[in-house]
PAMI-870305 format. One record per residue: residue in three letters; y, z, x of N, C-alpha, C in turn. Coordinates in pm, whole numbers, plus 50000, padded with zeros to 5 digits. Example, Ala and Ser with C-alpha at 12.3 -4.5 7.8 and 13.67 -1.06 7.14 Angstrom:
ALA494315078051319495505078051230496705078051320;SER497755070851285498945071451367500035078751290;
This chain:
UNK499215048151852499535054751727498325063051684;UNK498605075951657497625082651563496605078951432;UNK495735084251428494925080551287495905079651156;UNK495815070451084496185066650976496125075850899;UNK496765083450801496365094350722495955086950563;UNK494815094150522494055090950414494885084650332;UNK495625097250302496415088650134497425082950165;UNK498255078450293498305065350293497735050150251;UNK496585053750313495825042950292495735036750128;UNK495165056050075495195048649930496015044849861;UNK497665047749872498115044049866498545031949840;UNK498475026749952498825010850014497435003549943;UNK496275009249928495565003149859496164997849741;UNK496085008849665496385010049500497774999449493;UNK498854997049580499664991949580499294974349543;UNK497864975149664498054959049683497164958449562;UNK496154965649503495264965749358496384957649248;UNK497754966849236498514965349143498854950049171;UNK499294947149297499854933549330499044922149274;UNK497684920549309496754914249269496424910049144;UNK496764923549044496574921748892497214915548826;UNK498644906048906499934898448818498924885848824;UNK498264881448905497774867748892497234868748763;UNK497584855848744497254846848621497554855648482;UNK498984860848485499474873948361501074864148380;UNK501724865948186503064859948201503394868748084;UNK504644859848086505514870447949505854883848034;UNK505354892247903505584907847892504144912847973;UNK503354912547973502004911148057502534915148205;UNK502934906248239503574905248384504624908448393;UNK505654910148333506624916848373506484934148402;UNK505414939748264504674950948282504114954148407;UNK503184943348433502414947248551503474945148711;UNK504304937848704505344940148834505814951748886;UNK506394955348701507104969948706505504977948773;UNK504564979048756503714989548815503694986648959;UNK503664974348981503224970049112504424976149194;UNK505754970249161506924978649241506954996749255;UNK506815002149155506625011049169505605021249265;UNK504585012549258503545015649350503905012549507;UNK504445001549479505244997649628506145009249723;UNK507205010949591508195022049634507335036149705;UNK506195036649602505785054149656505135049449754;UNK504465040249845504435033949937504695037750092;UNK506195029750050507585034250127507935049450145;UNK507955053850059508405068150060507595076550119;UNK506135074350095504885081450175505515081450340;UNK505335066050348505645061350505506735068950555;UNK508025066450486509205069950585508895090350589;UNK508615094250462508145109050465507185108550634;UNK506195105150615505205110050671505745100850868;UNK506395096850881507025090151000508375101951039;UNK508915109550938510315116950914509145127551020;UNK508275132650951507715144050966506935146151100;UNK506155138151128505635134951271506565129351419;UNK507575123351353508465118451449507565101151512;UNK506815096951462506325083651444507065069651440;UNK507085059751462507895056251436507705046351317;UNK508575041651210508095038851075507465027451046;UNK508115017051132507445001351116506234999451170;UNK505985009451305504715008951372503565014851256;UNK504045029251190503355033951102503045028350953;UNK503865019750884503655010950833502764997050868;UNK502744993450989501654983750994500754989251016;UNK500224997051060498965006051064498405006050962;UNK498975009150829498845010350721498434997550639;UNK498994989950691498454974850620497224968850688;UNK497344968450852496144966050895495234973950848;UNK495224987350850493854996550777493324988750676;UNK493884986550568493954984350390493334966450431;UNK493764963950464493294946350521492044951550629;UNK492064954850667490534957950738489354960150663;UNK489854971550610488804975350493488544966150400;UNK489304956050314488754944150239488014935550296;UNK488304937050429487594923450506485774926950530;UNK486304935350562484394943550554483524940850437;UNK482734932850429482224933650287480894944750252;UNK480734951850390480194964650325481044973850216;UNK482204974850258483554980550173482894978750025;UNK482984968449987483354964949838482234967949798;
């Protein structure tokens, strides 16, 4: 598979950022923050299947790419 394209990545970053922020949030708090998190999810998805439509890639392969990247990069603790 080809290089990962950037704003994928950030993407899928910002996605799992949002995911992260429900811990320890209830009520309206968290229901707020889901709604962002899904949303972030969706444009996600849509990046992927776009950018898989367009290259002729194939989407699940290009989607894990995308998660391994984003999980790579946390794991590095030069990263942070």
């Amino acid at each position: 598979m080809a290089e990962v394209p950037d704003e994928l990545i950030r993407l899928e970053r910002s996605a799992e950022e949002d995911r992260a922020k429900l811990a320890g949030l209830t009520g309206d708090d968290y229901d707020a923050q889901l709604r962002r998190w899904r949303a972030a999810s969706e444009a996600v998805q849509a990046a992927v299947t776009a950018h898989a439509g367009a290259t002729g890639a194939s989407r699940y392969e290009l989607e894990q790419a995308v998660k391994r990247a984003v999980r790579h990069a946390q794991e590095d603790p030069v990263v942070e």
